[in-house]
N, C-alpha and C positions, 0 to 999 in steps of 0.2 A: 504494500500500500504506500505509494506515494506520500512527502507532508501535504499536498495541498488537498487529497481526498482525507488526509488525518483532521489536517484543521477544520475543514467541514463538518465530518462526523463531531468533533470535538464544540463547535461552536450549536449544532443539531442538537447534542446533549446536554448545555448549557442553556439551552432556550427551553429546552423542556422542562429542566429540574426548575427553572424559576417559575414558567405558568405553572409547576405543581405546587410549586412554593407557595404561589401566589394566591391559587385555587386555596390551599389549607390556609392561608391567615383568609383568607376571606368568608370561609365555613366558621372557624374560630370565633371570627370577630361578630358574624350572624349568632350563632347558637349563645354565646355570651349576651348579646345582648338580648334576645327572646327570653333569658330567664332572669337576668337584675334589671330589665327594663320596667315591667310591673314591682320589682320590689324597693328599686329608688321611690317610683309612683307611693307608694307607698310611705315611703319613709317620709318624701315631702310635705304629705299629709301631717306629721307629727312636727317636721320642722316650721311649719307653719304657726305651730300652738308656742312657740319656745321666743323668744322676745332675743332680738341681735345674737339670734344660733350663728350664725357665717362668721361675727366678729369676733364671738367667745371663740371660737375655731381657732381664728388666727392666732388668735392672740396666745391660744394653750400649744401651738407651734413653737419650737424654739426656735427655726429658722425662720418660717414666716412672720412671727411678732416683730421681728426686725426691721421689716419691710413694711411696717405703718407708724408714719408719722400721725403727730395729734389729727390733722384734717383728713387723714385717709378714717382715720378711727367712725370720724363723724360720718365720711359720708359712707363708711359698712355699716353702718345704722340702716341703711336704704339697701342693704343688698338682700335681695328676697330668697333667690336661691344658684346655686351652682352649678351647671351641668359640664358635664365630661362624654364626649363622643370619639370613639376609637373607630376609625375606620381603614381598608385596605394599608394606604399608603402615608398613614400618618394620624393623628388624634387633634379635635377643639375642646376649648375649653370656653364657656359661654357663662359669663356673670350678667345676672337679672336683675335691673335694680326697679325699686319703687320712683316715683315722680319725687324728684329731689331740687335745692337748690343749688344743686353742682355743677351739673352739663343735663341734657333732654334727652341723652339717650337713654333709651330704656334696655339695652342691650352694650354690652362689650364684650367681641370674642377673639379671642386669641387661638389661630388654626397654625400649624404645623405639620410641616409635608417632606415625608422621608424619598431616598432614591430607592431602588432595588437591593443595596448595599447596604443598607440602612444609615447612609448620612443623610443630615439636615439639609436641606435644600433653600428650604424656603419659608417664610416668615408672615404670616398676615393676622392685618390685626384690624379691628374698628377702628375707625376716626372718633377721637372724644371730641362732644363739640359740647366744651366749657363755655358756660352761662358768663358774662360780663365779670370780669376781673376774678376767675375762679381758678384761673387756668395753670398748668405748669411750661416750664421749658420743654420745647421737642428732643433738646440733644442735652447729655450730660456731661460737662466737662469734668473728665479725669484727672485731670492737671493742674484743676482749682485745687488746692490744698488749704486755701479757706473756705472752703464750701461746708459747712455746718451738715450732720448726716441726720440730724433734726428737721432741714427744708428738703429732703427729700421722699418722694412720696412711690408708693408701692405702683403708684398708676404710668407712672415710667414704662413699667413693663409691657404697657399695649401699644407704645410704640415702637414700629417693626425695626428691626434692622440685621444686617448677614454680617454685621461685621464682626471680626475674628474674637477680638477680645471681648464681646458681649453674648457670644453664643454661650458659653461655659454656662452663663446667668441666667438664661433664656430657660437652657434645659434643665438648670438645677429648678428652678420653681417650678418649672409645669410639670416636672418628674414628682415634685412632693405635694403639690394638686392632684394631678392624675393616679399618683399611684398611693400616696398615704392618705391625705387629707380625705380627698373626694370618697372612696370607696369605706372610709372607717371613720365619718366625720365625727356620729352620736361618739365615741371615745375619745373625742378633743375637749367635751363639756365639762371633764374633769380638770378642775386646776393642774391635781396632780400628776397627770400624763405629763405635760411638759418636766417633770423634775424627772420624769421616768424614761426619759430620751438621751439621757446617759453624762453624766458629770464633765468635767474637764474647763480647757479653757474658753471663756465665751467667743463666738463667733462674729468676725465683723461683717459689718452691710456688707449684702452683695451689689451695690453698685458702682 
């Protein structure tokens, strides 16, 4: 057999393994959600009865508490609920808020889109459209070493970007959304979970 009948066969068997690849996260990502889709529905229902459930959340995160300054605090007062959708080629994450005096949307979602390889490709996020003097910076200077980590606010984060030194940040939070927070929120209502996320020395903002 010649290389270029090898590389054929070779590239024939590389295209299959990935549409089977692909076929099984896609059955995967079906069956998971047909059985915690009614039981989030559900759960909603209870987070509904519990007054600033999303904020107490955060806030019993050791790494997320970090990530809200005083004005962020106020406006997860208005955050209704959370949702997390995983699909084929990547996961969103969709924060609900009530009618506030922050910005008008009543949605902010932050989607991320993997390759076949599974890197990060791609970034998208809502437009916040901040109410008259409510708003933040689009871009964070790194380089201000007086920038106070008190005027920085968690909503940062729905502004997209690919660049290199901000991915690390991207994926640490949506990892700890998507994969601790969101799916085992009822066990953040305990103060004491946070002390139970393991000792040492404290963590600085990620931004």
């Amino acid at each position: 057999m010649d290389s270029d009948m090898i590389k054929l066969c070779k590239e024939r068997l590389e295209k299959k393994i990935k549409k089977q690849k692909a076929d099984l996260i896609r059955k995967e990502v079906e069956h998971h959600r047909s059985i915690m889709t009614p039981l989030y529905e559900k759960r909603n229902e209870v987070i509904k009865t519990i007054p600033n459930f999303w904020l107490t959340v955060f806030l019993n995160n050791k790494t997320l508490s970090k990530q809200l300054n005083n004005t962020d605090k106020k406006i997860f007062e208005f955050l209704s609920s959370i949702e997390v959708d995983k699909f084929e080629a990547g996961h969103s994450i969709d924060f609900v808020f009530q009618t506030n005096d922050y910005f008008s949307n009543t949605n902010l979602k932050k989607t991320f889109t993997y390759n076949e390889d599974g890197e990060l490709v791609s970034i998208n996020s809502t437009k916040i459209d901040w109410k008259p003097n409510k708003g933040i910076p689009d871009k964070i200077d790194h380089n201000n070493e007086g920038l106070s980590t008190s005027n920085l606010s968690f909503f940062h984060w729905f502004y997209s970007t690919m660049e290199k030194d901000e991915l690390i940040f991207e994926d640490k939070i949506a990892g700890i959304i998507k994969d601790e927070v969101f799916p085992d929120a009822l066990k953040f209502l305990d103060d004491d979970h946070n002390n139970l996320e393991g000792e040492g020395p404290s963590e600085e903002r990620n931004y």
